[in-house]
C-alpha positions as CSV (number, residue, x, y, z in Angstrom):
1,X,1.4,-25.4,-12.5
2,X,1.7,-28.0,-15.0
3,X,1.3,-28.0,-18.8
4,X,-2.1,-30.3,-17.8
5,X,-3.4,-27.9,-15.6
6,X,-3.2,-25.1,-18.6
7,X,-6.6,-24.4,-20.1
8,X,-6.1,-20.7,-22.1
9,X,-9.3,-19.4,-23.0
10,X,-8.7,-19.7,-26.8
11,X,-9.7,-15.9,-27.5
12,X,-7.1,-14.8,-25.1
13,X,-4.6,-17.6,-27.0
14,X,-5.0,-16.4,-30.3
15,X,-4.5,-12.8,-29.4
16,X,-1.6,-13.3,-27.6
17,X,0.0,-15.7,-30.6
18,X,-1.1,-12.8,-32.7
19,X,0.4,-10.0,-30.5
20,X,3.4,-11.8,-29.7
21,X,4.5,-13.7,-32.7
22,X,7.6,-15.7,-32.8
23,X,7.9,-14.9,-29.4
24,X,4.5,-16.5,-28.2
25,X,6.2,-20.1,-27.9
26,X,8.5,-18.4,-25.0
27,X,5.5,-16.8,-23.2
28,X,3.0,-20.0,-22.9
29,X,6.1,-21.9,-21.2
30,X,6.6,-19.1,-18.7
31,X,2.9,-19.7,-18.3
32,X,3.8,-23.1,-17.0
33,X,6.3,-21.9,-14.9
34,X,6.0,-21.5,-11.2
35,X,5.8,-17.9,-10.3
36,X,8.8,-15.8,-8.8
37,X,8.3,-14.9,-4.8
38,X,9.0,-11.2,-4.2
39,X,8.8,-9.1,-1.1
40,X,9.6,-5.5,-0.6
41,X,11.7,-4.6,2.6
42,X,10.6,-1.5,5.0
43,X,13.6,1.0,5.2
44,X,12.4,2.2,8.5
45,X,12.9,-0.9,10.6
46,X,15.5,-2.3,11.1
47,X,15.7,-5.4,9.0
48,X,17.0,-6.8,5.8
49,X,16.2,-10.2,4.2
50,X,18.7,-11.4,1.5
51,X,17.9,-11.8,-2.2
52,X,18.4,-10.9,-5.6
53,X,17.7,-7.5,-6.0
54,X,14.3,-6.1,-8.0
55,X,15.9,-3.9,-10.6
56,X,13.4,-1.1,-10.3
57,X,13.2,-1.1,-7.1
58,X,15.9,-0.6,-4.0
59,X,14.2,-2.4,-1.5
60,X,12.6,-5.1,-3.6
61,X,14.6,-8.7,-3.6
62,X,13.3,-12.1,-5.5
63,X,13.8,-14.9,-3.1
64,X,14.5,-18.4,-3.8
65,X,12.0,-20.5,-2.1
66,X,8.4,-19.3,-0.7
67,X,8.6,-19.3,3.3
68,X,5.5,-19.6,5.2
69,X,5.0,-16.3,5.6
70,X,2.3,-15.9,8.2
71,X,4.9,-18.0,10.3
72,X,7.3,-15.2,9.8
73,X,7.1,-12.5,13.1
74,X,9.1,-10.1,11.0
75,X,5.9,-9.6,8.2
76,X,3.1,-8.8,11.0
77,X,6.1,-6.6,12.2
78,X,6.0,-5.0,9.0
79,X,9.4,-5.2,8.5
80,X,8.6,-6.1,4.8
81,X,5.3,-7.0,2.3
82,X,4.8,-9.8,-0.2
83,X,4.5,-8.2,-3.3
84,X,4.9,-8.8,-7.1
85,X,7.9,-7.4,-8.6
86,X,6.5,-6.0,-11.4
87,X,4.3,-3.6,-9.8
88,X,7.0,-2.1,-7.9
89,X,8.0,-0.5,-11.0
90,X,5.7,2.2,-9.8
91,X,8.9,3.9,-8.0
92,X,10.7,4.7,-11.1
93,X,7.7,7.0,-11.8
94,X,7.6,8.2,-8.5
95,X,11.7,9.1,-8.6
96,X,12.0,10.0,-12.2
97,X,9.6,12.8,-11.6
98,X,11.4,13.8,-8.7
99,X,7.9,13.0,-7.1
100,X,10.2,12.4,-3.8
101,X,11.7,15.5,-3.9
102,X,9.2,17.7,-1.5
103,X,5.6,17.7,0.3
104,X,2.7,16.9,-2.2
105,X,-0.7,15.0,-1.6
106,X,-1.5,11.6,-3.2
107,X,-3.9,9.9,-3.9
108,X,-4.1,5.9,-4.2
109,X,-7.3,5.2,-5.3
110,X,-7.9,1.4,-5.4
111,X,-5.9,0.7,-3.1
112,X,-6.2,-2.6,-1.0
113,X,-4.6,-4.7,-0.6
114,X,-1.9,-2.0,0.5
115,X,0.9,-3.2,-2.2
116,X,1.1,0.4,-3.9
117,X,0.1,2.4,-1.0
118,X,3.1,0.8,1.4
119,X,5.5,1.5,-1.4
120,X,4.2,5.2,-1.8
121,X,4.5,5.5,2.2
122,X,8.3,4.4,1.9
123,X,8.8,6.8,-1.5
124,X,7.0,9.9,-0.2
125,X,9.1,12.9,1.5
126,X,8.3,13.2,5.3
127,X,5.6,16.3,4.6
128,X,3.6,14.7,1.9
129,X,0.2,13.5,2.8
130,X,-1.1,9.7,1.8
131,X,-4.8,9.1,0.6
132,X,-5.3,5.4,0.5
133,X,-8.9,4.3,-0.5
134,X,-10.7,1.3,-1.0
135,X,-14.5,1.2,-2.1
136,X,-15.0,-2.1,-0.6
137,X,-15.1,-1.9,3.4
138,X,-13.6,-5.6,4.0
139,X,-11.0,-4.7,1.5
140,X,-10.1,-1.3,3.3
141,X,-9.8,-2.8,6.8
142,X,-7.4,-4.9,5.6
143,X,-5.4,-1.9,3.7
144,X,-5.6,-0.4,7.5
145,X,-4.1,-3.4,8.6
146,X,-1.3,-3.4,6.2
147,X,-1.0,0.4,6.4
148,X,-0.3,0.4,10.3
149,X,2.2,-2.4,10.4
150,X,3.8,-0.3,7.7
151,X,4.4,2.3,10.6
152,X,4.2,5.5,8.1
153,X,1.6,7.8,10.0
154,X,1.1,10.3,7.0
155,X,-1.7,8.5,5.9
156,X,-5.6,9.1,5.3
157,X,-7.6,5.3,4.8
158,X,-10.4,5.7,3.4
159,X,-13.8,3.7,2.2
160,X,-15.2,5.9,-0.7
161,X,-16.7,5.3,-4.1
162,X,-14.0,7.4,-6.3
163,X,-16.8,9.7,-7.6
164,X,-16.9,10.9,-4.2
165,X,-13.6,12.8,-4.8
166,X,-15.1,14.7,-7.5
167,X,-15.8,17.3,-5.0
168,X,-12.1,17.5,-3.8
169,X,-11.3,19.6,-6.8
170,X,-7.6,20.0,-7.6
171,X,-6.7,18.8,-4.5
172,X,-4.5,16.2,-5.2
173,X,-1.0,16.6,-7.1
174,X,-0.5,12.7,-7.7
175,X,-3.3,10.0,-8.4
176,X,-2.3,6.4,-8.6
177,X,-5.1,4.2,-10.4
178,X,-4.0,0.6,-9.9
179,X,-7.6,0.0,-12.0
180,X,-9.6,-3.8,-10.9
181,X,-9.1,-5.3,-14.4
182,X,-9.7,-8.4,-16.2
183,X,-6.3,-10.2,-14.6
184,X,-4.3,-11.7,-17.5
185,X,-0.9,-11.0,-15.8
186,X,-2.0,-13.1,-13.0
187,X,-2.9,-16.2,-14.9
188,X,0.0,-18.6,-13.5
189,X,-0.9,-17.5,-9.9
190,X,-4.4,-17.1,-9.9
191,X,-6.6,-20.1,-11.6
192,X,-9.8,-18.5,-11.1
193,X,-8.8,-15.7,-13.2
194,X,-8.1,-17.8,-16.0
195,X,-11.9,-19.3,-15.7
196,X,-13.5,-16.4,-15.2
197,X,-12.0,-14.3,-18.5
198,X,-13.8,-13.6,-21.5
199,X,-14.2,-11.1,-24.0
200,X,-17.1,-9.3,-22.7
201,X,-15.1,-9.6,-19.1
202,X,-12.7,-7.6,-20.9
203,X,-14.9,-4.5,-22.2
204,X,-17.0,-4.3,-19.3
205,X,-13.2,-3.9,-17.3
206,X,-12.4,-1.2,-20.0
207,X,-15.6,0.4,-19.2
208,X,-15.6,0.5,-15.5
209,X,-12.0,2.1,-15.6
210,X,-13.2,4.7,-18.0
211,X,-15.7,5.0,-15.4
212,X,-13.2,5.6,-12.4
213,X,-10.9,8.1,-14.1
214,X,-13.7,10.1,-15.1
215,X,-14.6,9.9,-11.3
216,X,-11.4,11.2,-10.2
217,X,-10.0,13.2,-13.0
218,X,-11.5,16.5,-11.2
219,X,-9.4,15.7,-8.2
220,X,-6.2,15.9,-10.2
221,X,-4.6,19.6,-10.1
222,X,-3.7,21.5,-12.7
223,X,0.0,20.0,-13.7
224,X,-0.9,17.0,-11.8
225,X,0.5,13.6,-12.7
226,X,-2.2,10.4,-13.1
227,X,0.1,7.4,-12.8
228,X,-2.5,4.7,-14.3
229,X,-1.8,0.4,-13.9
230,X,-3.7,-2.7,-14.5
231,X,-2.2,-6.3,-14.0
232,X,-3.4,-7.0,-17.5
233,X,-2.2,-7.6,-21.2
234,X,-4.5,-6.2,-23.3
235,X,-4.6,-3.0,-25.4
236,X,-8.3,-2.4,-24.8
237,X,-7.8,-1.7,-20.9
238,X,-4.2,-0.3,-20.8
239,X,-3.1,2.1,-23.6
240,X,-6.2,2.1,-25.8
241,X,-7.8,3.7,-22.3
242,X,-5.0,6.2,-22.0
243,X,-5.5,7.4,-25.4
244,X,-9.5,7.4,-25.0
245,X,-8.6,9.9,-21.4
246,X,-6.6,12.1,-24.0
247,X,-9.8,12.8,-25.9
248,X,-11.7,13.6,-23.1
249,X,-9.3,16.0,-21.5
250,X,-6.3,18.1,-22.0
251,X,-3.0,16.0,-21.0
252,X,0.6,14.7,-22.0
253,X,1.8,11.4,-22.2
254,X,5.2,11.2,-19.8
255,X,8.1,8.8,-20.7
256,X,10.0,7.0,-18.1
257,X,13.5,6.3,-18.7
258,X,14.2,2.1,-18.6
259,X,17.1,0.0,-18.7
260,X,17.1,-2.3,-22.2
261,X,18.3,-5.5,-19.5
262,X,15.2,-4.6,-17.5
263,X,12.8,-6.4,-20.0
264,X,10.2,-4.0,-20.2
265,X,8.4,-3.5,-23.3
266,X,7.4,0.2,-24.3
267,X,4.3,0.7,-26.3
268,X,3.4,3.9,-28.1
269,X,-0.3,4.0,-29.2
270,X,-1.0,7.3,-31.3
271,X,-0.3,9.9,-28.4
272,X,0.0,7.2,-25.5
273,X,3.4,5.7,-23.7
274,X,3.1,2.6,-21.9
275,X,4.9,0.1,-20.5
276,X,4.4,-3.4,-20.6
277,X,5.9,-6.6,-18.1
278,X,6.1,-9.5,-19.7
279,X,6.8,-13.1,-17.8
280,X,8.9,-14.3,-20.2
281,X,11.3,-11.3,-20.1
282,X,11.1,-10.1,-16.6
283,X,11.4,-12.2,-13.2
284,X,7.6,-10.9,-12.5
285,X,3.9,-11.4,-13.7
286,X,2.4,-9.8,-16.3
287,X,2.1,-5.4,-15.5
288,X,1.2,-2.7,-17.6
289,X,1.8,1.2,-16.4
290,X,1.8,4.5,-17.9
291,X,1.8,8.1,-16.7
292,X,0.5,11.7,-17.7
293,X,0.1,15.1,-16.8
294,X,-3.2,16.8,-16.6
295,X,-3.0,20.1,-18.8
296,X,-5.7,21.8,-17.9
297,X,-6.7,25.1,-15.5
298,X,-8.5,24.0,-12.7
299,X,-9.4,26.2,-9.3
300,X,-8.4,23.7,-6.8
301,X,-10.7,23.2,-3.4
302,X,-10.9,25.8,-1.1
303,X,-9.5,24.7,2.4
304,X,-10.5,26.4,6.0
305,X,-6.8,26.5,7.3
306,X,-8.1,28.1,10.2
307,X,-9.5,24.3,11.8
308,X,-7.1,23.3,14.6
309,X,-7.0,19.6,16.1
310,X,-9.4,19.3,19.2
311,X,-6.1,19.0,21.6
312,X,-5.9,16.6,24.8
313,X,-5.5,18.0,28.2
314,X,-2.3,19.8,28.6
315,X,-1.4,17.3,31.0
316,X,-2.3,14.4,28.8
317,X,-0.2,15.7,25.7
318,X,3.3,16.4,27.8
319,X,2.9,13.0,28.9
320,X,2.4,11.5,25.3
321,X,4.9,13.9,23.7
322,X,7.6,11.3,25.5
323,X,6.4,8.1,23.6
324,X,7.4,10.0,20.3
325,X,10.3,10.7,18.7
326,X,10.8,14.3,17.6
327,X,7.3,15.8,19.2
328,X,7.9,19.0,18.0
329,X,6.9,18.1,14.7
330,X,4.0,16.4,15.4
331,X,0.4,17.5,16.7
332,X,-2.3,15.6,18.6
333,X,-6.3,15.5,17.8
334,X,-8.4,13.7,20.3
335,X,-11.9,12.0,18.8
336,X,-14.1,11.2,21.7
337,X,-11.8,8.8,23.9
338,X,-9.1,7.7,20.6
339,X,-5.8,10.0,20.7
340,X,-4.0,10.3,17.4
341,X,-0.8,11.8,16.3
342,X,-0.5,14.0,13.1
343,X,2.6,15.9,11.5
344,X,1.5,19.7,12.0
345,X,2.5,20.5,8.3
346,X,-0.5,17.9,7.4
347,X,-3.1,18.6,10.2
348,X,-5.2,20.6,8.2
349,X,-5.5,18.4,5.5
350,X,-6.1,15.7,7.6
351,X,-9.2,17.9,9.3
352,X,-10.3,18.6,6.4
353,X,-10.8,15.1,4.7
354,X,-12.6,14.4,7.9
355,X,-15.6,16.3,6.7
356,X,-15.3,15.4,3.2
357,X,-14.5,11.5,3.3
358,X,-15.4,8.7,5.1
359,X,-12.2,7.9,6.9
360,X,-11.4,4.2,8.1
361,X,-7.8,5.9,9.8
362,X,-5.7,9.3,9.6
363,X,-2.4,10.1,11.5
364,X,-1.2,7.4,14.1
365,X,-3.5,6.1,17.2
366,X,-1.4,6.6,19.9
367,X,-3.6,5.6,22.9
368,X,-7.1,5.4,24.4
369,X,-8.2,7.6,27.4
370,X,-10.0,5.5,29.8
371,X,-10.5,8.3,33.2
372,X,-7.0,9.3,33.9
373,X,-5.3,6.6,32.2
374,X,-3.4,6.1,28.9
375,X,-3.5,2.7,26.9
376,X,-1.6,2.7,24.1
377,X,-2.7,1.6,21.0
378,X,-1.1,-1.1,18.6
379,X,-0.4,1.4,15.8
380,X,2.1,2.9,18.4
381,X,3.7,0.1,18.9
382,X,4.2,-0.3,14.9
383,X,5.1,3.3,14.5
384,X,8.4,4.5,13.4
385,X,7.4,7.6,15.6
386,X,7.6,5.7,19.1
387,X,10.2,6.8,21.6
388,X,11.0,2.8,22.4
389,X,13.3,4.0,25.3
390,X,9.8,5.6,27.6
391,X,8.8,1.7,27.7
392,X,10.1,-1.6,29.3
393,X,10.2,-4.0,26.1
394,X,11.0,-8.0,26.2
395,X,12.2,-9.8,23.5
396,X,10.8,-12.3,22.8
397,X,12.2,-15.9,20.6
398,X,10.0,-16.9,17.6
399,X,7.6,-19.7,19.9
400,X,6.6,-16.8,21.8
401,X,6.6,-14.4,19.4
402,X,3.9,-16.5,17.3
403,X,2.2,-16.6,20.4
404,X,1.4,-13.2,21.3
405,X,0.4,-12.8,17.5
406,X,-2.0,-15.5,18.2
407,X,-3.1,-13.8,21.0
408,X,-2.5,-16.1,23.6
409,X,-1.5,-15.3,26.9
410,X,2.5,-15.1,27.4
411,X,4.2,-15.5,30.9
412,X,7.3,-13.1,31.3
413,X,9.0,-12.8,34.4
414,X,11.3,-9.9,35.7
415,X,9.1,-6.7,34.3
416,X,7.1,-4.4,36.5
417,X,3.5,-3.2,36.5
418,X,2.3,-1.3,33.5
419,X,3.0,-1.6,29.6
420,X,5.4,-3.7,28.0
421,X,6.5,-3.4,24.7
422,X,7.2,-7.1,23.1
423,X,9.7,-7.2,20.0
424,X,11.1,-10.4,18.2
425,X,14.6,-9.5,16.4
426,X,14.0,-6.2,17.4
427,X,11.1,-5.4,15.7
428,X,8.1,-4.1,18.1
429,X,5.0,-6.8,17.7
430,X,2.9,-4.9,20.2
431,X,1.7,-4.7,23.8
432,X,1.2,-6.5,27.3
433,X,-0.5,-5.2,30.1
434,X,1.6,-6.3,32.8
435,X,-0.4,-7.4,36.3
436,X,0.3,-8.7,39.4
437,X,0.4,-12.7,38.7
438,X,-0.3,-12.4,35.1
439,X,0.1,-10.0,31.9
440,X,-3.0,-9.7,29.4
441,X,-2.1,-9.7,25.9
442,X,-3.1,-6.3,23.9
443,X,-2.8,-8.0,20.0
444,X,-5.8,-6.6,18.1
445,X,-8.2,-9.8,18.2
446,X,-9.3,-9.2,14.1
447,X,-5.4,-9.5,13.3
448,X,-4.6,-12.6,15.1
449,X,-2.5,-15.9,13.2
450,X,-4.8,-18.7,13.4
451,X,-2.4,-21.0,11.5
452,X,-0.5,-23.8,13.6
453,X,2.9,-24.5,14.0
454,X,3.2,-27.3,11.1
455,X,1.1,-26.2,8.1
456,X,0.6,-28.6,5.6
């Protein structure tokens, strides 16, 4: 972006200058700057990419130069995501709470793209269940993308409006409100969130998150941490909303401990701690995060424990027990013809939020029944559960790779009949059907590159 291409709204300007002072002068220029390229890698596969290291965040690294990343086999792997380092701060709540430390439920309630929700999934101990939800149905198919290359199958998806979790009362220890705001950290990425800010955009933001966490504050238990974000500058939508949920309800303000060469500002507004990314101290866009703990008595949701998964044939579930690593931890609930794969500790909850949300995904597909026979499905390819020795895989270089994720028909020679696992630097893509004189190509058709080889 070029200084020509700059044109602040001047309310936003002269609130900045004022906020900022003599350090305003260093923020416009990062304005003008080209923005940093982050990605954060997936410890569960097998694959590193080098780069300077996100502070916050172990398996965050800035890289030097944007690739074309839906060129890149290794991202629809998900081997990694593309997201902005500042919002990856959200692990040092996570850990510094020891929110890691054993099973708990957690909510994400705004949570497409999948940025926060793919970090939780790497964050989370094995037992803890994942709520990821998205109010917008386009929006949540593409979380469920994102959220099954991730390969972490102790995940709900789900397409609700957050007052419908009023009803699951106390149910949740952690809620994550990433809150749609008015966008000022993204300015020097996103154009059309410069043109569309205002003023008014502002309040009507502030209102509509007031909104949401009075939607979902009933879902929080009692001792339950709210971890609240916005991608905004503003006092009005970040800690001057805090403090308006503290005089609403009974809660505590949590510090987070941060390193002075970090760059993170903390803000203390009357009984609120915040803190603030700025992009002329951190290698990031603009972030604002702050975290309390709900201090009220609430009777949590009562939960038939009695429901069991509806189980396959006996037959049917020795044979799948193979493709997974570990089986005996793991439980399998058959939906009409669609056989998924849940960690018992978390089948009843995952039964449960069946009759209470509308659910776009839970657990891992494994594979369809069609009659006797068992096609797998693409989320077992992705999952860090699959037994990779049951199948006859092919590697495949990055031409063909791209291929198959176009969905075109690839020609492999040397593998027999049946299903064929396809990886490209060792990372599973997904499945051929292996035939006589041909193989047909099992790529979900919704997910398929459409780019060429040479973008402009």
């Amino acid at each position: 972006m070029t200084e020509s291409d700059i044109k602040i709204p001047e309310d936003f300007f002269l609130r900045m200058k004022g906020t900022l002072q003599s350090a305003f002068p260093d923020f416009l220029k990062s304005l003008k700057e080209t923005s940093p390229i982050s990605i954060r890698q997936n410890q569960y596969k097998n694959f590193s990419i080098e780069g300077e290291s996100v502070p916050w965040c172990k398996t965050g690294r800035h890289l030097k130069t944007r690739p074309v990343f839906t060129l890149d086999p290794a991202l629809h792997a998900g081997a990694y995501y593309v997201q902005e380092a500042s919002s990856m701060f959200l692990e040092q709540a996570i850990k510094q709470l020891d929110l890691d430390k054993k099973p708990i439920r957690v909510l994400d309630l705004c949570a497409a793209p999948g940025g926060k929700s793919t970090h939780l999934a790497g964050l989370l101990h094995e037992d803890s269940l994942l709520v990821s939800n998205e109010v917008i149905r386009t929006r949540a198919s593409i979380l469920d993308e994102n959220l099954t290359k991730w390969g972490v199958g102790n995940v709900v998806i789900t397409n609700n409006d957050p007052r419908d979790f009023e009803n699951l009362t106390g149910f949740f220890d952690v809620i994550v409100v990433d809150a749609p705001c008015s966008g000022e950290g993204l300015f020097r990425k996103d154009h059309e969130a410069m043109t569309e800010w205002s003023v008014n955009n502002v309040q009507l933001s502030a209102k509509r998150q007031q909104r949401i966490l009075t939607d979902v504050w009933p879902a929080l238990r009692s001792d339950g941490i709210l971890i609240y974000s916005t991608c905004t500058y503003n006092s009005l939508e970040n800690e001057e909303n805090m403090q308006w949920l503290t005089e609403q309800h009974k809660l505590e303000s949590i510090n987070l401990n941060i390193e002075s060469e970090w760059g993170i500002e903390e803000v203390k507004h009357k009984n609120i701690i915040g803190y603030r990314f700025y992009p002329h101290h951190v290698v990031g866009e603009g972030f604002f995060l702050s975290v309390v703990q709900k201090q009220e008595s609430i009777e949590p949701v009562s939960i038939n424990k009695k429901v069991a998964p509806t189980l396959p044939a006996k037959k049917i579930q020795e044979q799948l027990s193979h493709w997974v690593i570990d089986p005996d931890h793991y439980t399998f609930h058959q939906h009409n013809d669609l056989i998924s794969l849940f960690r018992k500790s978390l089948a009843t909850d995952h039964l449960f939020l069946y009759r209470k949300l509308h659910i776009v995904n839970s657990g891992t597909a494994v594979a369809t029944l069609k009659g006797d026979k068992l096609i797998p499905e693409h989320a077992m390819a992705l999952s860090t559960r699959l037994n990779r020795e049951r199948f006859q895989t092919a590697e495949l270089n990055k031409t063909d790779a791209l291929n198959f994720l176009r969905k075109e028909n690839i020609h492999l020679t040397g593998h027999t009949k049946g299903y064929l696992l396809v990886t490209n630097q060792n990372l599973p893509l997904g499945w051929l059907n292996v035939l006589d004189n041909r193989s047909n190509n099992l790529y979900p058709k919704t997910w398929r590159i459409r780019m060429g080889n040479s973008p402009v």
